[in-house]
Phi, psi and omega in degrees: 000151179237185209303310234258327216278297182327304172290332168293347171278297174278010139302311171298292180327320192278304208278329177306313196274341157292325196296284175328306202282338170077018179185135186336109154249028177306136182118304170292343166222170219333312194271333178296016155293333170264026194272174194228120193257005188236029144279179168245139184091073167285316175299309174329328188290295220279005196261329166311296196268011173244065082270340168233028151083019187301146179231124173279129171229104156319096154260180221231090156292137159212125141001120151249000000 
């Protein structure tokens, strides 16, 4: 499935479980720890990088 299909799926979810809950719920679950709210497709992204556990890690070369 790609980004765009995904986000329109937890868009419907999200507006469904606001609806329901009577309060915003973009934030609240499990995967919106990795969201990025200025990509596009953010949940989708972020849900992405919460199932598969990526971590960005900086090195350092150094030359001799």
């Amino acid at each position: 499935m790609d980004y765009k299909t995904q986000q329109q799926r937890f868009d419907d979810e999200k507006w469904y479980d606001s609806v329901k809950a009577g309060d915003d719920k973009c934030g609240t679950y499990e995967f919106c720890s990795q969201c990025r709210k200025e990509e596009e497709y953010p949940c989708a992204r972020a849900a992405h990088r919460f199932k598969g556990g990526f971590i960005r890690i900086a090195t350092v070369r150094r030359w001799s």
